[in-house]
N, C-alpha and C positions, 0 to 999 in steps of 0.2 A: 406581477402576480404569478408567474409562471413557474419562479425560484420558492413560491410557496406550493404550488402546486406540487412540483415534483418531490418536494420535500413529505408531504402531509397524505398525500394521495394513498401510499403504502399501509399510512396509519389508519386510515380512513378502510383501507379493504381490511384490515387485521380487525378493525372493531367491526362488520361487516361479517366476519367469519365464528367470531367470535357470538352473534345472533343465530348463527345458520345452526341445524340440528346436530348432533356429534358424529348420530349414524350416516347422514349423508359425506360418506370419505369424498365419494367422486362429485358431490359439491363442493366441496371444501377448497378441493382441490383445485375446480377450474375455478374457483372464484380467486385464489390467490394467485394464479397463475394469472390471469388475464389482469388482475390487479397491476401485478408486477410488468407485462406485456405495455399496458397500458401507459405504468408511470415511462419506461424509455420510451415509448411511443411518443413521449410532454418532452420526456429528455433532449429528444432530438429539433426541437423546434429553438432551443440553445443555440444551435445552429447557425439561425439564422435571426439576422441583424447585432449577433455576438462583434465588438469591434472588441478585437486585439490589441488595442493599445492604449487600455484601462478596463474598470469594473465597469459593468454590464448588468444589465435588470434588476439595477438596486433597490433594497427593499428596504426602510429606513424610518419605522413607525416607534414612537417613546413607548415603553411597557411600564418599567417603572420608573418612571420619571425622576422621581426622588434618588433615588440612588444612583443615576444617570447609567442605565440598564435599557439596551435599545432593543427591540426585534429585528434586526440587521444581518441584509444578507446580501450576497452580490458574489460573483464569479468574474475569474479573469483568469487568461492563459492556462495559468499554472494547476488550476480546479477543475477546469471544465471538461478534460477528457477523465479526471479521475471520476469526476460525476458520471460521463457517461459509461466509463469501465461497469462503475457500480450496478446503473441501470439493465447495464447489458449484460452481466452476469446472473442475477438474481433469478430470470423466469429462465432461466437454464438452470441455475442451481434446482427451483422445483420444479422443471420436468424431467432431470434429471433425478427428485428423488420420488418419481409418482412411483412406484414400485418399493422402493428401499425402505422407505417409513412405513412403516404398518400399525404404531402403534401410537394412542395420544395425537393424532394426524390433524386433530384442528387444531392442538394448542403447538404444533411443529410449525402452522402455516401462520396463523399469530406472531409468532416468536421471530417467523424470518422478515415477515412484514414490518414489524416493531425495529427491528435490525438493519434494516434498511432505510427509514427513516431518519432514523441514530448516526447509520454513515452518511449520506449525503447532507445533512443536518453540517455533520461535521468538519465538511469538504466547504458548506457554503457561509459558515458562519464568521462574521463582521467584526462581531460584540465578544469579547473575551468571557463576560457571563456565560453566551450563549453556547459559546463555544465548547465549555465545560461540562454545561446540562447536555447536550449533545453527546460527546466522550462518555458522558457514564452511561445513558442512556442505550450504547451501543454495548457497553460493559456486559450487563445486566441478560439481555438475551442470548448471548454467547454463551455464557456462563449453563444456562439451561439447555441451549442447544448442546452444549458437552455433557452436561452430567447426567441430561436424563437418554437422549439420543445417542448417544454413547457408546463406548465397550466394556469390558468387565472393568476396567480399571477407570472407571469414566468420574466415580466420587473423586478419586486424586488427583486429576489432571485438569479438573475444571476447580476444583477449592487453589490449586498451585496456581493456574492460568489468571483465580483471582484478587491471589495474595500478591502476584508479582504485579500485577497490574493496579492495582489498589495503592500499592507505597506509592509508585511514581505520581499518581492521578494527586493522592493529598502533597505531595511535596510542588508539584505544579498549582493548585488554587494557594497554596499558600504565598509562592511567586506572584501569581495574579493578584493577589489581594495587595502581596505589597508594592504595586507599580499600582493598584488604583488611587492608594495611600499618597505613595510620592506625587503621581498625576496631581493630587488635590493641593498639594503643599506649592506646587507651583506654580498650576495656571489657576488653581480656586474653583474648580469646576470638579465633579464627581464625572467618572466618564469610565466605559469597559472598552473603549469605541478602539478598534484595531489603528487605524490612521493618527488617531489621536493619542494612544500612546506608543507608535514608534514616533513618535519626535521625543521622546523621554530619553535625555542623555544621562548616565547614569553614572556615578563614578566606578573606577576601576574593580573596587572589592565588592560595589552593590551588585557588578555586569558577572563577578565572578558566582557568587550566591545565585543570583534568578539565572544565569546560564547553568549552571548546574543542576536547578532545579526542574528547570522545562526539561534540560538535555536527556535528563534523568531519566521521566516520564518516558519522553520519546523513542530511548535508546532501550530502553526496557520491552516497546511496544513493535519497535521493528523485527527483529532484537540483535541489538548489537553484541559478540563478544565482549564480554563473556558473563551477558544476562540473558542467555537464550536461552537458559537448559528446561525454561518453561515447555519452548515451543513444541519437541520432538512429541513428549506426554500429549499437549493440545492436539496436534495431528493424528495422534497415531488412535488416540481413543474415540474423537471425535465423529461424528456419521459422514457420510462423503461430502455432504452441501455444508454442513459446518467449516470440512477443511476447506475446501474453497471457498467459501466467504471468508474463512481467517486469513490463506495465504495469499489470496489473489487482492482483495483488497483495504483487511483491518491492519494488515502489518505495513502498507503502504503511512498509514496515519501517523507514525513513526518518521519518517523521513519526510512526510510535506508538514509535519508538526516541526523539524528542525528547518525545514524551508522558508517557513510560513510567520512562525514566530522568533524561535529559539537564535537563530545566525541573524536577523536583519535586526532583531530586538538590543543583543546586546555584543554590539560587532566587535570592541575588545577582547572580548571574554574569550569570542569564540577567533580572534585572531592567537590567545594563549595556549587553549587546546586545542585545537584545529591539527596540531601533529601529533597528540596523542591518539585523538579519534581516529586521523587517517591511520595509525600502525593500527588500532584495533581492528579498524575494516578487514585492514589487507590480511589482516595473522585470522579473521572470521571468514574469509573469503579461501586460503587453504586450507582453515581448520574443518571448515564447514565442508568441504571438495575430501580430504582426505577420510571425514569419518563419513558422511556420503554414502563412501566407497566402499567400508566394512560390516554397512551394515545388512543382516539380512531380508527384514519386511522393509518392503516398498514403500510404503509410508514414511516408515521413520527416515529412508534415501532420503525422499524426494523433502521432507522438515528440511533437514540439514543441507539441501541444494539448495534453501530457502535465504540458509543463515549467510550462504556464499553468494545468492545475487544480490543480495539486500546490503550486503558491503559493497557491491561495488557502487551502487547508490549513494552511501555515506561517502566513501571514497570522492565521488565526484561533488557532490555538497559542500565538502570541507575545501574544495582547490578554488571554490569561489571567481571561477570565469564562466563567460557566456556557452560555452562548448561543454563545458565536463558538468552544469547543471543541465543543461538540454539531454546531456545523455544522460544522468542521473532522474532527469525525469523521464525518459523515453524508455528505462529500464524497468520502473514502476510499471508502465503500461505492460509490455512486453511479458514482465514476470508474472502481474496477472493474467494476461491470455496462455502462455505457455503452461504456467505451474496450476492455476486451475482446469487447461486440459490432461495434466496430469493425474490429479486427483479423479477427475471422473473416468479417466481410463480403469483406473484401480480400483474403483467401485465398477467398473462393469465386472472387471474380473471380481471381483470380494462377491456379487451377488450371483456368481454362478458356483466359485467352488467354496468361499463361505473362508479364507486365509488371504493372508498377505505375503507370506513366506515363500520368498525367491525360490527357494527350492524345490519346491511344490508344480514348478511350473515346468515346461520347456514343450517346444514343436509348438507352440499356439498359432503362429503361423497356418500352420496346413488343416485347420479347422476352422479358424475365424480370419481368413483372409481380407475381409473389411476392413476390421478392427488391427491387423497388423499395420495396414498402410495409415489409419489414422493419427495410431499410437507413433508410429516413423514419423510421422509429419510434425508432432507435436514434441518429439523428443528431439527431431533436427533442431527445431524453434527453439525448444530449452538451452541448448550447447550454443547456437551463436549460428548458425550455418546463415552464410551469405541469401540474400533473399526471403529469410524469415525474420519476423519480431527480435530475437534475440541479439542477432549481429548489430542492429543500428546502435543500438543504446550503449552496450557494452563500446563498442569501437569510440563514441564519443567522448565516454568518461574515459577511455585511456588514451588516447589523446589531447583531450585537455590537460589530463594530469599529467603528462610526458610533456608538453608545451605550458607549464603553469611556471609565474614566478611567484617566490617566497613573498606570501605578505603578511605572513605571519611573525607573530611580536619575538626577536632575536634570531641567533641563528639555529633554524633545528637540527636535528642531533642526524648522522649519516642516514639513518636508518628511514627518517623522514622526509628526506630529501624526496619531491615530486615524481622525478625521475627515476628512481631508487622504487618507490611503492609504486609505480606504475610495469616495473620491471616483474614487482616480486606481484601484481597482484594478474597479472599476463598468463600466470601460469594457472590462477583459476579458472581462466576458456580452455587451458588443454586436462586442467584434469576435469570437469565437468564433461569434455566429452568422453572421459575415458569410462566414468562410470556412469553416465547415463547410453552410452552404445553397448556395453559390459550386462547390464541390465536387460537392453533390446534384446540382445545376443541368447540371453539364457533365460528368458522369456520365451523368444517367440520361433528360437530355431533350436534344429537337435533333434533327440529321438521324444519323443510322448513317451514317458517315464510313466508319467500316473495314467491306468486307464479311465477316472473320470474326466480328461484331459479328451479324450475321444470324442466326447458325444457335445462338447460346450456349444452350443447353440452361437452363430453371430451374431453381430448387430441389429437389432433390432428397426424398427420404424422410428418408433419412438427416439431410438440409440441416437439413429442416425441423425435426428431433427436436432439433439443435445450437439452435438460435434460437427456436424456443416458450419455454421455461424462462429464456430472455436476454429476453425481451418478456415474459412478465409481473412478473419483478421489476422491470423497468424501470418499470412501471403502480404496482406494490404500493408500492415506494421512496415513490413519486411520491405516491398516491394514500392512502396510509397510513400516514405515518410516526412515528405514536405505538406503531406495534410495534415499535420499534427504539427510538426515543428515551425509551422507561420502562423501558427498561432499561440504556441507555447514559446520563442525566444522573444517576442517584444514584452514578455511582463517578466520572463525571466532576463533583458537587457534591464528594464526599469528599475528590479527588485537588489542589481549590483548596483547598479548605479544610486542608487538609494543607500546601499548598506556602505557604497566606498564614502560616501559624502559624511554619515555620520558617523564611520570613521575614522576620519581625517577630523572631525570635531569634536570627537571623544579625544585623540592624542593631542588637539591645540587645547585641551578646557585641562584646570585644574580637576582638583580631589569633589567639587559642589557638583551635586546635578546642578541639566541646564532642561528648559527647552525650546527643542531647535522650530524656527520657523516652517512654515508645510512646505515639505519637499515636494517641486513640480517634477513632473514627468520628463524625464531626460529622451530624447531623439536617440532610435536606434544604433548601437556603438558599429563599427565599421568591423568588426568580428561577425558582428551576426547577421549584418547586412551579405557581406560574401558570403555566408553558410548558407543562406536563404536562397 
């Protein structure tokens, strides 16, 4: 019941608020704040009797029976820190916007509560149904959170956020629909059940169609070069708690949706592309570091640093070892603590001088001394700097991908060589730090050009309480990260071992589906035993 809990509890204060009077803002507010306090508060009790080596607090009641449509829900490894990312960011995001929303403020606290739901819904969902009503359901409040919370340009970036995101979502149930199809043709049974259709062996052209269709989705939602040009628009119009809810955890949905489904579903498919994805990462990883670098609102930077760490993500996804998804997941975490203390850095300044425009700034430093060391702390974190969130993850995926062997279907082309895209994707840790120190630089040191630059008030109380909790798991990430990865490499051991076994029985089976007997849980691989 717990995995219900934490799921429904959000929904439950958003209709809660949605009772309360309009005029009372400063009820509104602490009623979704402490809503949202509350659900990590459930979050954290995951915790404990969570075993790592399977699903955990499964929840497995028939809804509609008839169509073999289960309420199905359970966590393991690979979910349960992005559940509690989710938790843990949300009653930061609104104390972070008690000040910055002034307007429509209950239907703002509504909408994040609704949204939250939507994601952890999505992180914990079993049932390929559910899984879907979930994904749009997060859809749908985003959408408002841009266009009405928003900037001047907020109609166009939320109608594009939802046309891009719309194609992939129908080209994904239409996948869905046709593996419940197959599912029935085989074993006689209607079933959405996640376990029950990866034993679906699929022939080679079916693995190609439903991989391209999930990848699709997916690759749209991360976003991978070169379906990203939604993002910069999403971020830059959005209000400060929208960008962080999109960067720190919606675009995450992306890369455990290729995790989750898309690679262990149809492991041919993704043994044929798997070098094409990898050159898109690495060419989205310096594309995304080089434009970064030229551009001048802060915002649109920090989009495009988004589009560079979320390759290296893909990157380590596609080399399919124990090491380079461990850092491909540890990077997810990392990117949202880092890239969500970036956006609230940018909303403190947006709400004192009301621009984003690089230019506009410099000497911040020697008036908000607080706020300088916070913003260093969180921009170390972003570049990689040893000791912070950012180093572990990244070092893993290139690592593994510098120690991967080809197991991908022929020989791939030079450019795709492991080695080769580990080399070239290297140089996305040295230009990230170039232009996120580049930034620091001409931020927070210099002469005070503007005099409304003079008088900016620091951090506040309030400031401070948003960014303590964002500074130490930046340290913890960084400084500790065997509390996270002993319990994310035994389901990410499981999840290879799973995906090598039906693919080894995808290349002995003809052109027929098959399916395969239930794959048992395979004993820790001796890679992840010594990393541990």
């Amino acid at each position: 019941m717990i995995l219900t809990l934490i799921t429904f509890l959000p929904l439950c204060g958003a209709l809660l608020c949605m009772l309360l009077p309009r005029e009372e803002e400063g009820l509104l507010r602490g009623t979704a704040f402490v809503t949202a306090l509350a659900t990590f508060v459930a979050s954290l009790f995951l915790l404990s009797g969570f075993n790592p080596h399977g699903w955990s607090f499964v929840v497995d009641v028939p809804w509609v029976a008839a169509l073999g449509i289960h309420y199905h829900l359970g966590v393991d490894g690979i979910s349960l820190w992005l559940v509690l990312l989710t938790t843990f960011l949300v009653p930061i995001v609104l104390l972070g916007s008690w000040h910055s929303i002034n307007k429509k403020v209950r239907e703002f606290m509504v909408t994040v509560l609704i949204l939250e739901t939507g994601m952890i819904g999505t992180f914990l969902a079993l049932d390929l149904f559910m899984f879907y009503v979930f994904w749009e359901v997060m859809l749908i409040p985003m959408y408002f959170i841009i266009g009405i919370w928003g900037g001047d340009r907020r109609l166009y970036a939320s109608i594009k956020f939802v046309l891009f995101t719309m194609v992939g979502s129908l080209l994904m149930v239409v996948a869905i629909i046709y593996l419940y199809v197959r599912h029935h043709e085989l074993a006689h049974t209607w079933s959405f059940d996640y376990q029950e259709l990866s034993r679906l062996v699929l022939s080679p052209h079916e693995q190609l169609f439903c991989f391209g269709a999930f990848a699709l989705a997916f690759c749209i939602k991360i976003p991978l070069f070169p379906l990203h040009t939604w993002l910069p628009d999403a971020h830059t119009e959005a209000p400060t708690g929208g960008s962080v809810l999109l960067a720190s955890v919606m675009l995450k949905f992306g890369t455990y949706g290729l995790l989750r489904f898309a690679i262990p579903y149809f492991p041919d498919a993704m043994a044929e592309l798997a070098p094409l994805l990898s050159v898109l990462a690495v060419i989205g990883i310096i594309y995304g570091s080089l434009v970064a670098f030229a551009q001048k609102d802060m915002k649109k930077m920090i989009a495009y640093s988004s589009v560079a760490h979320l390759g290296f993500v893909v990157l380590g996804l596609m080399m399919w070892n124990v090491k380079a998804i461990d850092g491909a997941i540890y990077v997810m975490l990392a990117h949202g603590i880092s890239t969500g203390g970036l956006f609230l850095c940018i909303g403190v300044l947006y709400e004192r001088r009301h621009t984003r425009r690089i230019d506009e700034y410099g000497g911040i430093a020697a008036v908000m001394p607080r706020f300088a060391g916070v913003f260093l702390i969180i921009t170390l974190a972003s570049i990689g700097l040893p000791a912070l969130c950012g180093f572990v993850g990244e070092f893993l995926v290139l690592t593994g991908t510098f120690g991967a062997y080809a197991t991908w279907a022929g020989l791939p082309h030079f450019f795709a060589h492991p080695k080769v895209l580990a080399l070239f994707a290297t140089s996305g840790v040295i230009l990230s730090a170039v232009y996120m120190l580049f930034l620091y630089q001409r931020l927070m040191y210099g002469p005070i050009t503007h005099a409304r630059n003079r008088e900016l008030p620091d951090l506040s109380r309030r400031e401070v309480m948003v960014f303590v909790p964002i500074v130490i798991m930046a340290f913890w990430l960084g400084v500790y990260p065997s509390t996270f990865l002993r319990t994310i490499d035994p389901a990410v051991d499981r999840t290879v071992a799973a995906f090598k076994i039906k693919y080894q029985a995808g290349v002995q089976a003809t052109d027929l589906p098959k399916m395969l007997p239930e794959i048992a849980a395979s004993p820790a691989s001796p890679e992840g035993e010594e990393k541990r």
